[in-house]
C-alpha positions as a Markdown table, in Angstrom:
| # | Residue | x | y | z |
|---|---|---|---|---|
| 1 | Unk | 6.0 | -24.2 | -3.6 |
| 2 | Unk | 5.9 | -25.4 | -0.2 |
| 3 | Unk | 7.7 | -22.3 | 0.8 |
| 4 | Unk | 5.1 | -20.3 | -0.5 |
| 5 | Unk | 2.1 | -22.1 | 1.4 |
| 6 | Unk | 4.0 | -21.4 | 4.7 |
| 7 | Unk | 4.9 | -18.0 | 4.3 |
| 8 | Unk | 1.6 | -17.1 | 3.3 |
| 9 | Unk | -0.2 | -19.2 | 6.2 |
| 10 | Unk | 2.4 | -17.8 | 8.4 |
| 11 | Unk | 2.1 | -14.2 | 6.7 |
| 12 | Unk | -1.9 | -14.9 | 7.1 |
| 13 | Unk | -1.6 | -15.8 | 11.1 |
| 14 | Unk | 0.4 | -12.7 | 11.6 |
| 15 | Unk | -2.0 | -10.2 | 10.3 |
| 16 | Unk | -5.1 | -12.0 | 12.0 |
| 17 | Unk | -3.2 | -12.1 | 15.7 |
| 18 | Unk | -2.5 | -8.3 | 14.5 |
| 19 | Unk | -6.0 | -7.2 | 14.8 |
| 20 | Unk | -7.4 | -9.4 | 17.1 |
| 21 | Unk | -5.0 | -7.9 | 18.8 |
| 22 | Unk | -5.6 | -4.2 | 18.6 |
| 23 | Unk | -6.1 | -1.9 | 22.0 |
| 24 | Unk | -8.0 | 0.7 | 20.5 |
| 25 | Unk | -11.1 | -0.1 | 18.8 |
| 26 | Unk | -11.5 | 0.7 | 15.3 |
| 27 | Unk | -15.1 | 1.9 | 15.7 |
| 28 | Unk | -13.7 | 4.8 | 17.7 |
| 29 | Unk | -12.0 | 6.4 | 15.7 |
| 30 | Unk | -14.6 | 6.0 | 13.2 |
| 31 | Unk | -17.6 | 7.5 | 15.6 |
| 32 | Unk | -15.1 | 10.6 | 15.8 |
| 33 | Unk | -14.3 | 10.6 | 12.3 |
| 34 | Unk | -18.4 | 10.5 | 11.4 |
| 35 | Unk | -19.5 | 12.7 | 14.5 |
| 36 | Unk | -21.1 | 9.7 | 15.5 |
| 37 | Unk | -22.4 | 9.6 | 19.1 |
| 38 | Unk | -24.8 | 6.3 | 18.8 |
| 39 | Unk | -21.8 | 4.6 | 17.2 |
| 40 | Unk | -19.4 | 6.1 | 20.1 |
| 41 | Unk | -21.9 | 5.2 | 22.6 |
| 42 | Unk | -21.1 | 1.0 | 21.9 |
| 43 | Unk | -17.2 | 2.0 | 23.5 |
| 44 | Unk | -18.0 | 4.1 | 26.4 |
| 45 | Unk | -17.9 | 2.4 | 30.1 |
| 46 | Unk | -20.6 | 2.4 | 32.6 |
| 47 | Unk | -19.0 | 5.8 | 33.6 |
| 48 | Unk | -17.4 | 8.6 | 31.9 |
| 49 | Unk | -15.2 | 11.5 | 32.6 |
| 50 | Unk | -16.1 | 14.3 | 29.8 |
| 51 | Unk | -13.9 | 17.3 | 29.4 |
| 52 | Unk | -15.4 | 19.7 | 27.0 |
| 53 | Unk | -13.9 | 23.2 | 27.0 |
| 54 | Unk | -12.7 | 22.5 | 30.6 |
| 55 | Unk | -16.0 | 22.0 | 31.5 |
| 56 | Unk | -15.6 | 18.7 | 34.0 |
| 57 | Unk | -18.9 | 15.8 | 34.0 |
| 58 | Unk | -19.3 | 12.5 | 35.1 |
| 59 | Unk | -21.5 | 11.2 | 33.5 |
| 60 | Unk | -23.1 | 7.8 | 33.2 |
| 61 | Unk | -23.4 | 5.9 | 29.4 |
| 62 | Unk | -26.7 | 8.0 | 28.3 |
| 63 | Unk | -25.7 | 11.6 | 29.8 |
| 64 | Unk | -22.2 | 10.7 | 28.1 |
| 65 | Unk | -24.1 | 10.1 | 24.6 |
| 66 | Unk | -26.2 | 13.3 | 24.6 |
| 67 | Unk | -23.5 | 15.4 | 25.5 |
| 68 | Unk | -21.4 | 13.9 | 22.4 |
| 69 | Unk | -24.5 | 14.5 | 20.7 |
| 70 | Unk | -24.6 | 18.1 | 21.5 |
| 71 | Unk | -21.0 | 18.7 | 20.9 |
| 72 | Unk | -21.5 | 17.0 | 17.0 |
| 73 | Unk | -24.2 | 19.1 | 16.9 |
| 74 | Unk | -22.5 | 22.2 | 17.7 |
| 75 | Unk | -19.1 | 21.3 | 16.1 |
| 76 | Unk | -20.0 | 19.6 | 12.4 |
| 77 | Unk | -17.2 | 16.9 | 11.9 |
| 78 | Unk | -15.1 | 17.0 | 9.0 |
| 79 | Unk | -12.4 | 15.2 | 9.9 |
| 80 | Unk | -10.5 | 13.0 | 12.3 |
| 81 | Unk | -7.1 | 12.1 | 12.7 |
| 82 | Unk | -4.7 | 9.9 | 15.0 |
| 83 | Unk | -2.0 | 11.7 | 16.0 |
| 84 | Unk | -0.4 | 9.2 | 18.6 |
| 85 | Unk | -2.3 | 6.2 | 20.7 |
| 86 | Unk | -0.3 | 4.1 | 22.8 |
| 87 | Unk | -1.0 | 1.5 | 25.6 |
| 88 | Unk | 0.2 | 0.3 | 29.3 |
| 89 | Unk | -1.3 | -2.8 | 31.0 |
| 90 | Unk | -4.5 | -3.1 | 31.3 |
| 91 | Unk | -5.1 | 0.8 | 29.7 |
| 92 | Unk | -4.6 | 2.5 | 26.7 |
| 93 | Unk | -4.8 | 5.8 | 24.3 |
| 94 | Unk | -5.4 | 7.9 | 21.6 |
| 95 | Unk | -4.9 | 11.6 | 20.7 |
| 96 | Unk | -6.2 | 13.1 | 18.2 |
| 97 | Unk | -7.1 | 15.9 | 15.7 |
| 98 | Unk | -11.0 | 16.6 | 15.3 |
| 99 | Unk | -11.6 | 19.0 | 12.2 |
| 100 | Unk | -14.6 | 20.5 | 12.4 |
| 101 | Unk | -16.4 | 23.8 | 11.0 |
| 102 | Unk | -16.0 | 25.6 | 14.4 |
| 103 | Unk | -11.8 | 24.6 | 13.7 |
| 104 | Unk | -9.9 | 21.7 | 14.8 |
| 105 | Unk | -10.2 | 20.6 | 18.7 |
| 106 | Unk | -7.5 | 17.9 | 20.4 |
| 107 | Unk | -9.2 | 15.0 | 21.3 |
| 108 | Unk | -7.9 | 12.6 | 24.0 |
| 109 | Unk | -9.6 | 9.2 | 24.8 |
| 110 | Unk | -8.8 | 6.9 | 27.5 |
| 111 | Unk | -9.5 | 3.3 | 27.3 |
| 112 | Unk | -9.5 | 0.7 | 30.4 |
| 113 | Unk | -10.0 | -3.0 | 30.0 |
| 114 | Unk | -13.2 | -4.1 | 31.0 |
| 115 | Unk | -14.3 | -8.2 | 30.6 |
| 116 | Unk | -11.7 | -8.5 | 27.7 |
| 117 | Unk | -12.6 | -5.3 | 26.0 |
| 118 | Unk | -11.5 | -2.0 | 25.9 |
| 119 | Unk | -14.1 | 0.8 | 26.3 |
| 120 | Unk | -13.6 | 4.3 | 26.9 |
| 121 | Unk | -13.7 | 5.7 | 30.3 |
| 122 | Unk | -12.6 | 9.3 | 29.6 |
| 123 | Unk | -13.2 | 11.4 | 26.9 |
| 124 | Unk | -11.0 | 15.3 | 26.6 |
| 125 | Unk | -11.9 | 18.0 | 23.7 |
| 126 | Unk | -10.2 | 21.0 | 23.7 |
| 127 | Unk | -10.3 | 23.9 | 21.0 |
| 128 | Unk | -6.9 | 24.2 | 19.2 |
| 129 | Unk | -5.2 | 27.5 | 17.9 |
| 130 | Unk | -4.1 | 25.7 | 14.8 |
């Protein structure tokens, strides 16, 4: 019995630290899975590097949101899926597959640690021949 207790307190601990833990934040992917830019707009940094169809802006929180806004407005989201994400110091990733009605567009998002949280500072969409 005793066994038990402490594998599931140690089981318990491990999944806990697990997503205290995590580098991306869940309500990223989320936003992009919804086509959500008020809920994206809660990651993004002070400043933002947007690449939509190679079209380059840096743009502060609010510029950032509307043009989100614009492209879910344009591009209704059906989908989102992470294809890889990964992470290096104080920075991480994800890329990912944005189904919309318009087809599926590559998404990459870069994430820098700011105050002991990770928020977006880049943001790249790109139409996909798939």
């Amino acid at each position: 019995m005793k066994k038990r207790v402490v594998l599931l307190l140690t089981s318990l601990f491990l999944w806990v630290s697990s997503i205290f833990a995590q580098d991306v934040p869940v309500g990223v992917v989320t936003a992009f899975k919804k086509g959500n830019s008020q809920e994206l707009n809660g990651y993004l940094g002070d400043k933002v590097d947007l690449i939509i169809h190679n079209r380059t802006t840096n743009a502060d929180k609010r510029t950032a949101e509307g043009a989100m806004a614009n492209f879910f407005a344009e591009n209704k989201v059906s989908s989102f899926n992470v294809n890889h994400e990964g992470k290096r110091d104080e920075s991480s990733f994800i890329i990912g597959t944005l189904g919309t009605a318009n087809g599926n567009f590559r998404v990459n998002c870069f994430f820098r640690k700011v105050q002991n949280k990770y928020v977006i500072h880049q943001i790249r969409i790109d139409k996909t021949n798939e």
